[in-house]
mmCIF file as Biopython writes it, N, C-alpha, C and O atoms, coordinates in Angstrom:
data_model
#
loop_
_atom_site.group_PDB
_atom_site.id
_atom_site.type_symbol
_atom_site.label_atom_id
_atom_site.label_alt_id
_atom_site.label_comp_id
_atom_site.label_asym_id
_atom_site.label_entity_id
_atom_site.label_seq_id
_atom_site.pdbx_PDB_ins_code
_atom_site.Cartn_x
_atom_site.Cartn_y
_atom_site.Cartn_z
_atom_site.occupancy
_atom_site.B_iso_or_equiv
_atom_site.auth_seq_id
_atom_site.auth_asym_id
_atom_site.pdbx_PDB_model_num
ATOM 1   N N  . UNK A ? 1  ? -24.257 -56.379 59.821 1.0 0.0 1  A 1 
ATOM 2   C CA . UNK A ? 1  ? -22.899 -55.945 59.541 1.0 0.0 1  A 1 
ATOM 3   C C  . UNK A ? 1  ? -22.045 -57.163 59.246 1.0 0.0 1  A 1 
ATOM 4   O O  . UNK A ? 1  ? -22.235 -58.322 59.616 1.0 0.0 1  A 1 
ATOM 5   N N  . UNK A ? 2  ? -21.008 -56.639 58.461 1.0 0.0 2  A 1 
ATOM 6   C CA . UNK A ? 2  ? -20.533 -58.336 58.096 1.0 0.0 2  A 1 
ATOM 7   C C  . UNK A ? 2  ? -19.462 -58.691 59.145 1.0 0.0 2  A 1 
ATOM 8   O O  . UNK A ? 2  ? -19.134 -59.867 58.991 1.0 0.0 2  A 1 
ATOM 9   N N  . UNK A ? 3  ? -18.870 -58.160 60.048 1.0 0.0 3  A 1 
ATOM 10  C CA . UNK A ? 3  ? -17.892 -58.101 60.914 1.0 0.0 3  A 1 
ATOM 11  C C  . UNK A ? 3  ? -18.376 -57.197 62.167 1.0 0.0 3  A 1 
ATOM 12  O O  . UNK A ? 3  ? -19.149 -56.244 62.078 1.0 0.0 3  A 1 
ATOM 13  N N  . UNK A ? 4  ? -17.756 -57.694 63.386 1.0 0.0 4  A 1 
ATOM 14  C CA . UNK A ? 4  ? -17.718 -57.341 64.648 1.0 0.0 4  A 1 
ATOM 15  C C  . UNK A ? 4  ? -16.996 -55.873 64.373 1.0 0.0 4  A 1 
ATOM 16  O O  . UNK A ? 4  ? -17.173 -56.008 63.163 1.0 0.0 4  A 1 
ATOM 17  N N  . UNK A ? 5  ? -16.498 -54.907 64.439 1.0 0.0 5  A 1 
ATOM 18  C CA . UNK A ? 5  ? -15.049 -54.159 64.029 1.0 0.0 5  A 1 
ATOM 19  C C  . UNK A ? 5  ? -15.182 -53.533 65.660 1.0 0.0 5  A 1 
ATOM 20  O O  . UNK A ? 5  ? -16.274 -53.478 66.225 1.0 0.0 5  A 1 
ATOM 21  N N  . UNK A ? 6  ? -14.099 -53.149 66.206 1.0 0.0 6  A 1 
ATOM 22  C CA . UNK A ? 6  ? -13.680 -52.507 67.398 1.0 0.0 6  A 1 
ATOM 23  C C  . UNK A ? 6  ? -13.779 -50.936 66.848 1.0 0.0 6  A 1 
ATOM 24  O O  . UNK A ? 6  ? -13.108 -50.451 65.937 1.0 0.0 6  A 1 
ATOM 25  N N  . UNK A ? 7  ? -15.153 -50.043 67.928 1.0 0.0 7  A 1 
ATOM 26  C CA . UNK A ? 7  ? -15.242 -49.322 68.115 1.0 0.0 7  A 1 
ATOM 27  C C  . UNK A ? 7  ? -14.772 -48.291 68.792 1.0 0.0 7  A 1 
ATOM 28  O O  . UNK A ? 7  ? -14.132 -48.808 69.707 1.0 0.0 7  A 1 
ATOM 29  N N  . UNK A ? 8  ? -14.700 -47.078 68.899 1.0 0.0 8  A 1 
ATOM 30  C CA . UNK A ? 8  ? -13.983 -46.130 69.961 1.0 0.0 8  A 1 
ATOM 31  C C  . UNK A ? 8  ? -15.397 -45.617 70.410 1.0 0.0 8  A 1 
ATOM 32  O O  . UNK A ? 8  ? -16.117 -44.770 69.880 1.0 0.0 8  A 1 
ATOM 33  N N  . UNK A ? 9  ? -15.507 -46.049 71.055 1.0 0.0 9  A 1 
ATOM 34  C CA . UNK A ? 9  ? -16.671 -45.373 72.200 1.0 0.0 9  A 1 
ATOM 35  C C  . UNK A ? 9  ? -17.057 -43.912 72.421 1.0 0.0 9  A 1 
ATOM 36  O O  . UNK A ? 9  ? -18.147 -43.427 72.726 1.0 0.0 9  A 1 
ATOM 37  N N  . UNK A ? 10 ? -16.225 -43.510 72.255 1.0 0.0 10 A 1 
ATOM 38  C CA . UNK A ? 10 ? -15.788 -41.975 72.787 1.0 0.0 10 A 1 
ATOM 39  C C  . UNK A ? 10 ? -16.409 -41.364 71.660 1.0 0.0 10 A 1 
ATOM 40  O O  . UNK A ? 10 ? -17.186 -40.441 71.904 1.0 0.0 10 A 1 
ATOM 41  N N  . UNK A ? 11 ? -16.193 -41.747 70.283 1.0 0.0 11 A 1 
ATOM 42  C CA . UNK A ? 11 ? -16.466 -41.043 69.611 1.0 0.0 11 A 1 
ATOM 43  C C  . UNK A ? 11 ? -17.656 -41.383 68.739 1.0 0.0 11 A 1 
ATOM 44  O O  . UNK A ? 11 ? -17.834 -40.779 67.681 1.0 0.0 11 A 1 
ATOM 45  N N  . UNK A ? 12 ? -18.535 -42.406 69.186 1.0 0.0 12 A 1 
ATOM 46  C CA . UNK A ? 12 ? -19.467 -42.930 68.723 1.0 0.0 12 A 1 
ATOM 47  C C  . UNK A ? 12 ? -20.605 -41.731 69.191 1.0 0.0 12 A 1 
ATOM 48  O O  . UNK A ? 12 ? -20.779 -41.528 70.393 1.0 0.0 12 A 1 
ATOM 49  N N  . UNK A ? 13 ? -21.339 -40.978 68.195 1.0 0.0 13 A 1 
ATOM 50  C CA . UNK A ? 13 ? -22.528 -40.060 68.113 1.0 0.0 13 A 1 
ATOM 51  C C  . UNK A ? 13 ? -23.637 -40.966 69.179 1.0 0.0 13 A 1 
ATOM 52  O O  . UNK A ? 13 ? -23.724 -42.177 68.975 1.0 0.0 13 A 1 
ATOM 53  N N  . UNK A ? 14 ? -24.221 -40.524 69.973 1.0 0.0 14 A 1 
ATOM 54  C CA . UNK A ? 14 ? -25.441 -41.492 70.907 1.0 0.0 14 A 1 
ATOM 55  C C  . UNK A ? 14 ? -26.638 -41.429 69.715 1.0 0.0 14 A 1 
ATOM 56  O O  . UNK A ? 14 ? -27.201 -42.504 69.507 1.0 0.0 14 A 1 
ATOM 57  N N  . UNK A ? 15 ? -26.987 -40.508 69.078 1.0 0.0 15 A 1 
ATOM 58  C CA . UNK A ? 15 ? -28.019 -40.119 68.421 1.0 0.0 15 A 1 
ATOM 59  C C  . UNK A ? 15 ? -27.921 -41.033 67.296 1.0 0.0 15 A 1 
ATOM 60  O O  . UNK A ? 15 ? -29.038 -41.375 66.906 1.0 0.0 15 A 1 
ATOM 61  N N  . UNK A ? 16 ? -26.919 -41.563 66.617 1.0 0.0 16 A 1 
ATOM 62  C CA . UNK A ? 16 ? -26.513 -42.128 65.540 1.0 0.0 16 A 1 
ATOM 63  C C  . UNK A ? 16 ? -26.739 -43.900 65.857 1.0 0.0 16 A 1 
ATOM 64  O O  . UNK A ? 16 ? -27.184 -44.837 65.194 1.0 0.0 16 A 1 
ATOM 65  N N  . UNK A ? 17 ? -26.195 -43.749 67.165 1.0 0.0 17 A 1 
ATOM 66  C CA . UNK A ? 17 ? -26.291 -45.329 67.219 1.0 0.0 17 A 1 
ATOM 67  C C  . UNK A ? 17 ? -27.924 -45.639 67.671 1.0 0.0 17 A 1 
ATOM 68  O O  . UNK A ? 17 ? -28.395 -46.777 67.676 1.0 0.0 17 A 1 
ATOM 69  N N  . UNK A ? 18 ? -28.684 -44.415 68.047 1.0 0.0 18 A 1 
ATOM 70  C CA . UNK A ? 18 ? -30.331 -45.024 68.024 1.0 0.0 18 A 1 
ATOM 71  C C  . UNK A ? 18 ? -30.950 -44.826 66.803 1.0 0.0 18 A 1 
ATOM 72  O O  . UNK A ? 18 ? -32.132 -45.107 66.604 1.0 0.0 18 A 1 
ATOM 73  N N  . UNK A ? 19 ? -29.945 -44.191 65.691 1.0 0.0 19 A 1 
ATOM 74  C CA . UNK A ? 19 ? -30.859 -43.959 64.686 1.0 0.0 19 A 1 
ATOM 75  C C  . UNK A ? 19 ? -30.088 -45.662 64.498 1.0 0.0 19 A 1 
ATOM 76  O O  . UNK A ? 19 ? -30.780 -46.523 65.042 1.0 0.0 19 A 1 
ATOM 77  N N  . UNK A ? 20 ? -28.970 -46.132 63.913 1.0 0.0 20 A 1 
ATOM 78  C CA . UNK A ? 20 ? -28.766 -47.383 64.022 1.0 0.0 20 A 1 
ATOM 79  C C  . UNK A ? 20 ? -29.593 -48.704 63.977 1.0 0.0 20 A 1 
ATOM 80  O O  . UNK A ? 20 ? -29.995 -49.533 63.160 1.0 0.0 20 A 1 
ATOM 81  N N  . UNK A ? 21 ? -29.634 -48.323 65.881 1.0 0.0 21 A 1 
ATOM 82  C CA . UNK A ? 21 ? -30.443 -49.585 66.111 1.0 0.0 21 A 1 
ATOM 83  C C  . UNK A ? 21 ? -32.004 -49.575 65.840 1.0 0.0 21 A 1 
ATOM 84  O O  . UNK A ? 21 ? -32.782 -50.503 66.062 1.0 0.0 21 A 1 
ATOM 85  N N  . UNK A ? 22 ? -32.268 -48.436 65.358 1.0 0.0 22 A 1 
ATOM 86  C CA . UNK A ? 22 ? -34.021 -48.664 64.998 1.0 0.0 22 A 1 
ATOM 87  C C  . UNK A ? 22 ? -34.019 -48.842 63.178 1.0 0.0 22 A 1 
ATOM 88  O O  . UNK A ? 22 ? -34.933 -48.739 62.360 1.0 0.0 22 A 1 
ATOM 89  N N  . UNK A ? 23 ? -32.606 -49.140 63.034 1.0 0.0 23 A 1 
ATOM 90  C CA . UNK A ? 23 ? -33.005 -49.643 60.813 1.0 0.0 23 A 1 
ATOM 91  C C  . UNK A ? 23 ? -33.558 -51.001 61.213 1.0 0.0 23 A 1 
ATOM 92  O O  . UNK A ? 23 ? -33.427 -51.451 62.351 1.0 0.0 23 A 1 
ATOM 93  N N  . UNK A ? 24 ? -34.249 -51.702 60.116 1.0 0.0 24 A 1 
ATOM 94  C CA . UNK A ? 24 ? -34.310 -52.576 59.745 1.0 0.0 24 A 1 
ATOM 95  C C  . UNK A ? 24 ? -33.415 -53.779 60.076 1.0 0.0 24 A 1 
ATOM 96  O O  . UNK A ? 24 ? -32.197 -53.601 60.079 1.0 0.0 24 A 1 
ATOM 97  N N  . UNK A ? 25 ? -33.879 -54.886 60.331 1.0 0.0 25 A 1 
ATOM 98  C CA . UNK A ? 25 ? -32.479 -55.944 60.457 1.0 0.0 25 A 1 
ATOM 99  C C  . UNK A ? 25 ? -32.225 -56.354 59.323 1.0 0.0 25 A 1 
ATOM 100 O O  . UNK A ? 25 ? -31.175 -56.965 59.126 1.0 0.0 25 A 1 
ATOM 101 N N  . UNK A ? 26 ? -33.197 -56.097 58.227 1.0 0.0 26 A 1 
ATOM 102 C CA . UNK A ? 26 ? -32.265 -56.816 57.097 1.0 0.0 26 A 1 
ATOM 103 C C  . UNK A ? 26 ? -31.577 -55.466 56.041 1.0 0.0 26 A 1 
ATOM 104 O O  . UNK A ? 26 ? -30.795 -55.366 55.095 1.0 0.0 26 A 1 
ATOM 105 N N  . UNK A ? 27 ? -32.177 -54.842 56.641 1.0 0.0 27 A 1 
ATOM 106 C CA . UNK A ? 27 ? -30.558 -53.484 56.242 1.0 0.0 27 A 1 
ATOM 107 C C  . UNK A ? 27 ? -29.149 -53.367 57.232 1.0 0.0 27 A 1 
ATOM 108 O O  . UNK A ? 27 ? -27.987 -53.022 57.012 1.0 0.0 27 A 1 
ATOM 109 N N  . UNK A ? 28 ? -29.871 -53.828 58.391 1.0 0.0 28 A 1 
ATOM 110 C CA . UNK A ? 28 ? -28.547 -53.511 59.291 1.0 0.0 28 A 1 
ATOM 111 C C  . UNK A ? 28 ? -27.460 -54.839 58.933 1.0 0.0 28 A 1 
ATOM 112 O O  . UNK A ? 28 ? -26.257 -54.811 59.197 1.0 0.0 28 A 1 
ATOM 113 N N  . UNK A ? 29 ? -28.032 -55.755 58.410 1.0 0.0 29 A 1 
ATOM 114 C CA . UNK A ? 29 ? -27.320 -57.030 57.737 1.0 0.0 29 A 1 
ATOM 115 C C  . UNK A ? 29 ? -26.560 -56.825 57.002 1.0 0.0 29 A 1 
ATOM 116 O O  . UNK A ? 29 ? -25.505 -57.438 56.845 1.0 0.0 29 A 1 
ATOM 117 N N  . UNK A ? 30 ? -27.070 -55.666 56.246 1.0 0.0 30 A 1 
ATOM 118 C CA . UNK A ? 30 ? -25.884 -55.391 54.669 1.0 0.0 30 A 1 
ATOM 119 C C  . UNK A ? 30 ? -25.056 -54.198 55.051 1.0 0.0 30 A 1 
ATOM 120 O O  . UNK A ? 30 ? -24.335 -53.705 54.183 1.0 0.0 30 A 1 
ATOM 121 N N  . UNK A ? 31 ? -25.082 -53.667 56.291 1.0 0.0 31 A 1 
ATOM 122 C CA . UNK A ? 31 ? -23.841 -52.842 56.638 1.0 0.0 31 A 1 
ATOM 123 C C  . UNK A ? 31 ? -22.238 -53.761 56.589 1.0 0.0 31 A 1 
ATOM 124 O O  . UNK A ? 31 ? -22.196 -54.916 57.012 1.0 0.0 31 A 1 
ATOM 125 N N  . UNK A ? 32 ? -21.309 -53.241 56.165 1.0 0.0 32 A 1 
ATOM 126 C CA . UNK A ? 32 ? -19.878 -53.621 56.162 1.0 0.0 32 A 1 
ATOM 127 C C  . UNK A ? 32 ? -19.880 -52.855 57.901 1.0 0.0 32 A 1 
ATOM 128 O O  . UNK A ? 32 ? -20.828 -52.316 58.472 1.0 0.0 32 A 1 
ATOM 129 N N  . UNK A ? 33 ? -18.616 -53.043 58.346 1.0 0.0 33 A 1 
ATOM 130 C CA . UNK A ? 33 ? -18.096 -52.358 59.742 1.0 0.0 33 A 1 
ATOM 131 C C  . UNK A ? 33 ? -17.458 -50.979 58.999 1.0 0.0 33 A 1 
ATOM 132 O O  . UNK A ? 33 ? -17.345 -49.886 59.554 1.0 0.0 33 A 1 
ATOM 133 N N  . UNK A ? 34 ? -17.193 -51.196 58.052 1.0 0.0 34 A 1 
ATOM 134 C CA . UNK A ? 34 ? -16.836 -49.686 58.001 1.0 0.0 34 A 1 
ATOM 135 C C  . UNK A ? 34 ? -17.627 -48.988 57.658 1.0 0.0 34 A 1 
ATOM 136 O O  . UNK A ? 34 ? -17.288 -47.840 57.944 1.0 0.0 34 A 1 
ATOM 137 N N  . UNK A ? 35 ? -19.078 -49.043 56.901 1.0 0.0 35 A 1 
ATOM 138 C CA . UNK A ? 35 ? -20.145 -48.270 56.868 1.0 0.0 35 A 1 
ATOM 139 C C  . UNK A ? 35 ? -20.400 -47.980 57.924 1.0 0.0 35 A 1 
ATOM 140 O O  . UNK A ? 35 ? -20.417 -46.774 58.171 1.0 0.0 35 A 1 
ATOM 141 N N  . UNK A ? 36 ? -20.742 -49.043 59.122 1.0 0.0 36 A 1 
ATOM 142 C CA . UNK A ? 36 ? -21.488 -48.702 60.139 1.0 0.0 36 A 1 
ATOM 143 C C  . UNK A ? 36 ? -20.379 -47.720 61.363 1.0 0.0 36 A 1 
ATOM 144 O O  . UNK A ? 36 ? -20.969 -47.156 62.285 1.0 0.0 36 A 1 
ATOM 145 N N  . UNK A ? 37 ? -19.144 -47.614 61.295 1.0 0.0 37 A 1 
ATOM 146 C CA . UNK A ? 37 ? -18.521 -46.599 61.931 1.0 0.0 37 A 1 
ATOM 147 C C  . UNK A ? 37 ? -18.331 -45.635 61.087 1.0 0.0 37 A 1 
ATOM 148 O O  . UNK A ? 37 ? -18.136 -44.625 61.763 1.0 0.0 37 A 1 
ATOM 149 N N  . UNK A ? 38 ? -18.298 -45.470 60.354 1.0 0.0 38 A 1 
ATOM 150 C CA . UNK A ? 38 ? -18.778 -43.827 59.449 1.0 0.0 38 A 1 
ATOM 151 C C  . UNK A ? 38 ? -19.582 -43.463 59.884 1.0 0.0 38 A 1 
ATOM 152 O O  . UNK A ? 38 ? -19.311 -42.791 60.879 1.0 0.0 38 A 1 
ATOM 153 N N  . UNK A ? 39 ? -21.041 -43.579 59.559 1.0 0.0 39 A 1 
ATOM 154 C CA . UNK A ? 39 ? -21.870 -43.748 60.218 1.0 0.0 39 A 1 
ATOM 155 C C  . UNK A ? 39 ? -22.287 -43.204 61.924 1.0 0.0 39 A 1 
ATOM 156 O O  . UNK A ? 39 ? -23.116 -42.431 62.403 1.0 0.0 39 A 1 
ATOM 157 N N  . UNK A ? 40 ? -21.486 -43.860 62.324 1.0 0.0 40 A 1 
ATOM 158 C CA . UNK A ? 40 ? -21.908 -44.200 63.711 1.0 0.0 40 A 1 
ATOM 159 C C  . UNK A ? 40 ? -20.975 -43.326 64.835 1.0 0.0 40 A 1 
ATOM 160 O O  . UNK A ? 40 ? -21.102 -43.288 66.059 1.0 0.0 40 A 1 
ATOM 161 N N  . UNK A ? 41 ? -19.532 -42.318 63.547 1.0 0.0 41 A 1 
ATOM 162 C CA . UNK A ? 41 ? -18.385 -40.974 63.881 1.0 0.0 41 A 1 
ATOM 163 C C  . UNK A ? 41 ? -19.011 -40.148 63.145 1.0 0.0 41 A 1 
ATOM 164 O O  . UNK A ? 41 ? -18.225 -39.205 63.057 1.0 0.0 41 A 1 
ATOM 165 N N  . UNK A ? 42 ? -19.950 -39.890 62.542 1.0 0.0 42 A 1 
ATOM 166 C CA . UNK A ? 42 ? -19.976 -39.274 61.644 1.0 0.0 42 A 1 
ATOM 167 C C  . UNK A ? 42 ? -19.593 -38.570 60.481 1.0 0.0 42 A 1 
ATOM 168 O O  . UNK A ? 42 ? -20.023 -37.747 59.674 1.0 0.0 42 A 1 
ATOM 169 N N  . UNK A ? 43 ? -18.476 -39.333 60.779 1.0 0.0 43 A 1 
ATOM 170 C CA . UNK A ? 43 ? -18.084 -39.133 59.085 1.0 0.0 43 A 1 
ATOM 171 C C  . UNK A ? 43 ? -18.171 -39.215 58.001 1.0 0.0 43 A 1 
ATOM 172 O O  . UNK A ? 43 ? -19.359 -39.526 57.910 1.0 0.0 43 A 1 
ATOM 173 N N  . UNK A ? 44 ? -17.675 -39.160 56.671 1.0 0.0 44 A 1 
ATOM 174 C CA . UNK A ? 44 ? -18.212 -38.918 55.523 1.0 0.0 44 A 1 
ATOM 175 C C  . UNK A ? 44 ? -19.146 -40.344 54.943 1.0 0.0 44 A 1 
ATOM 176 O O  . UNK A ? 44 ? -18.614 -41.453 54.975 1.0 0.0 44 A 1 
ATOM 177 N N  . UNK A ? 45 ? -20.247 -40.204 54.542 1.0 0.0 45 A 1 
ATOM 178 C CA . UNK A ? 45 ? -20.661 -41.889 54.357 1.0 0.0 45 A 1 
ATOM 179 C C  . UNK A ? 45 ? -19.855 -42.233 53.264 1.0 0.0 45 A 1 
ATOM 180 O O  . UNK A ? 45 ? -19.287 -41.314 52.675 1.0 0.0 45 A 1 
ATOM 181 N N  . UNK A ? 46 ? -19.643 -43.809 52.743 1.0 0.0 46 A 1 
ATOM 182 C CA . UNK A ? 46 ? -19.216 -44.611 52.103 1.0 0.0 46 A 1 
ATOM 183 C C  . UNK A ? 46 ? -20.689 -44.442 50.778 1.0 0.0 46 A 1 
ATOM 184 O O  . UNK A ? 46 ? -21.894 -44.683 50.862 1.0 0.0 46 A 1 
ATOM 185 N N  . UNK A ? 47 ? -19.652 -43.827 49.448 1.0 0.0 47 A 1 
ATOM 186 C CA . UNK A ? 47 ? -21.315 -44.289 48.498 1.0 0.0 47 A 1 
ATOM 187 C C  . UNK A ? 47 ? -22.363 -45.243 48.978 1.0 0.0 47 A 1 
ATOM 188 O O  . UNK A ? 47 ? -23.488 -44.910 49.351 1.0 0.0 47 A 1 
ATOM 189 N N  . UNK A ? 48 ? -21.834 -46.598 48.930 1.0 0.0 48 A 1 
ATOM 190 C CA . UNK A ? 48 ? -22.886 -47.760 49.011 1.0 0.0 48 A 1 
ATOM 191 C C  . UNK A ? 48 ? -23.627 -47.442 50.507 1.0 0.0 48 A 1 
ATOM 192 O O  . UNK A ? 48 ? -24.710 -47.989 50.719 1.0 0.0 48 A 1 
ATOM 193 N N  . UNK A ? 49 ? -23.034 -46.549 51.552 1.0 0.0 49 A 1 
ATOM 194 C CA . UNK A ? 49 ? -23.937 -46.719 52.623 1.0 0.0 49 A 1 
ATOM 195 C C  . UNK A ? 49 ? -25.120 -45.643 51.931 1.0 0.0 49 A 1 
ATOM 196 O O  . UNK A ? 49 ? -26.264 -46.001 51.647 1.0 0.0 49 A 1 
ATOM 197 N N  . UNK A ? 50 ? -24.719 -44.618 51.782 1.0 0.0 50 A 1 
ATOM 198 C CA . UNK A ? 50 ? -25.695 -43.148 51.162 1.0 0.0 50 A 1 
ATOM 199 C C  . UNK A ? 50 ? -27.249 -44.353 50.373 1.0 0.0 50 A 1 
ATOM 200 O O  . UNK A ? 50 ? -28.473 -44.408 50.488 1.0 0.0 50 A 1 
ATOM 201 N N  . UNK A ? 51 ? -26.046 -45.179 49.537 1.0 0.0 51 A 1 
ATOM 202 C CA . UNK A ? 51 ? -27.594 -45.234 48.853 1.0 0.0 51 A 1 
ATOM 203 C C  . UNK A ? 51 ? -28.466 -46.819 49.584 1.0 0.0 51 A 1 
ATOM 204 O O  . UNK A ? 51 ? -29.564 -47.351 49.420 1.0 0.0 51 A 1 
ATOM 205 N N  . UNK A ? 52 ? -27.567 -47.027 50.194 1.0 0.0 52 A 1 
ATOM 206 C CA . UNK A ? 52 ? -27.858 -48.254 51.117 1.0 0.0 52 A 1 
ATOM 207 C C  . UNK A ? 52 ? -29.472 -47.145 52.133 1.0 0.0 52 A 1 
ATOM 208 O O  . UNK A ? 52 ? -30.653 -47.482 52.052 1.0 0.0 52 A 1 
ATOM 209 N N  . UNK A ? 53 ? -29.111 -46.283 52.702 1.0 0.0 53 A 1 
ATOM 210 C CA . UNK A ? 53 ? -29.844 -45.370 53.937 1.0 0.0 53 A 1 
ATOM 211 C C  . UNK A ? 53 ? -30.872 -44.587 52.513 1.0 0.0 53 A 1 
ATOM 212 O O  . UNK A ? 53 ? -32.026 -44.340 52.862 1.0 0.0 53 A 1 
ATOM 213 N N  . UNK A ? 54 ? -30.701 -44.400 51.774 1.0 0.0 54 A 1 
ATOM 214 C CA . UNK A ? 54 ? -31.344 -43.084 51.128 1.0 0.0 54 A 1 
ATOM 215 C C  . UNK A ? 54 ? -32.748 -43.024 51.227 1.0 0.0 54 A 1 
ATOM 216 O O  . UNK A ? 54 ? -33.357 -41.992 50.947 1.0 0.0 54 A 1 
ATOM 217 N N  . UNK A ? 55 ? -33.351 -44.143 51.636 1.0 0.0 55 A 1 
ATOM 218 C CA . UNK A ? 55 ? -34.974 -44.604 51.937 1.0 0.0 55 A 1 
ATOM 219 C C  . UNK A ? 55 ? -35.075 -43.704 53.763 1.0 0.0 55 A 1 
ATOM 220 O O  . UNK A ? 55 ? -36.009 -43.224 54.406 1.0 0.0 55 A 1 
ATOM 221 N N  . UNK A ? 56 ? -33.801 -43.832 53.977 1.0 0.0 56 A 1 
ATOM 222 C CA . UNK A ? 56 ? -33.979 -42.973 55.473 1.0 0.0 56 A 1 
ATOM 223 C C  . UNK A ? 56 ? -33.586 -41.949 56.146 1.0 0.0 56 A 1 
ATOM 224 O O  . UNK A ? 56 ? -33.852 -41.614 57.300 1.0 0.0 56 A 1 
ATOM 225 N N  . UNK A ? 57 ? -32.557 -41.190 54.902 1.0 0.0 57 A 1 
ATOM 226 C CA . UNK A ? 57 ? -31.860 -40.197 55.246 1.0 0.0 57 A 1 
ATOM 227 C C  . UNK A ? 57 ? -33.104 -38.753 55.082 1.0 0.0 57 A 1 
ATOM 228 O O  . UNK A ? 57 ? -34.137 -38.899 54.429 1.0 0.0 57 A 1 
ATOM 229 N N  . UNK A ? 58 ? -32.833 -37.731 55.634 1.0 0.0 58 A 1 
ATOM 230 C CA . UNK A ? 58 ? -33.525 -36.552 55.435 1.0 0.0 58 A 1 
ATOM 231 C C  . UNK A ? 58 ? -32.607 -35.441 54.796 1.0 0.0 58 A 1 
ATOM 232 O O  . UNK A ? 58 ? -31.425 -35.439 55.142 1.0 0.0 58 A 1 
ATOM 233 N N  . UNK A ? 59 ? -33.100 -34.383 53.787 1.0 0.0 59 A 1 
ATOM 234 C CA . UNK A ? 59 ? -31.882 -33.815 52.927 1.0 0.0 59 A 1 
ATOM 235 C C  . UNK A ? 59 ? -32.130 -32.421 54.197 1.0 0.0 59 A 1 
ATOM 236 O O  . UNK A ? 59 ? -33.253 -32.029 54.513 1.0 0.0 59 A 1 
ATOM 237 N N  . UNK A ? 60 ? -31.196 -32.009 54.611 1.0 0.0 60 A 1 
ATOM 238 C CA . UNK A ? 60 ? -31.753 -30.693 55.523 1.0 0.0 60 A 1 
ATOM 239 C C  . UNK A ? 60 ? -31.338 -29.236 54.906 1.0 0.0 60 A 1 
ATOM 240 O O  . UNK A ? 60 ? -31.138 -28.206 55.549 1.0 0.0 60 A 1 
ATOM 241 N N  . UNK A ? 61 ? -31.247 -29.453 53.241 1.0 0.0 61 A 1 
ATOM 242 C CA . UNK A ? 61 ? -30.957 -28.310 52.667 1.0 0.0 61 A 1 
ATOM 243 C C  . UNK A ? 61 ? -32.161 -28.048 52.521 1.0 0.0 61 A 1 
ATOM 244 O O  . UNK A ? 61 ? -32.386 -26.902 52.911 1.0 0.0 61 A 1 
ATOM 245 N N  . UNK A ? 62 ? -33.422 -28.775 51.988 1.0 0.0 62 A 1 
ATOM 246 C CA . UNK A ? 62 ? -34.775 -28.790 51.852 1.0 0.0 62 A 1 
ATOM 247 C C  . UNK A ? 62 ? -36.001 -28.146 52.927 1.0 0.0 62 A 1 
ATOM 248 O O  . UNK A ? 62 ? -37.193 -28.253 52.639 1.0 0.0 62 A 1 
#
């Protein structure tokens, strides 16, 4: 990530931050802080994260 950014705890998904910490380190490198709290609230991803993850995302319309 390129920055530390201050998280809200509260609203950090648990499931999200182990999917998180089990990427890659040299993907978790090219997270911005605001990808990785999108992400990590689940909120809407940032394009560049979508196609940043797309090697790891699952489509669950499929």
């Amino acid at each position: 990530m390129d920055h530390k950014a201050l998280l809200d705890k509260d609203k950090i998904i648990p499931e999200r931050m182990a999917v998180l910490k089990s990427l890659p380190m040299e993907l978790k490198q090219q997270l911005t802080g605001e990808e990785a709290q999108a992400f990590l609230y689940g909120d809407e991803l940032p394009p560049g994260l979508a196609e940043k993850l797309k090697d790891y995302l699952v489509d669950e319309d499929t």
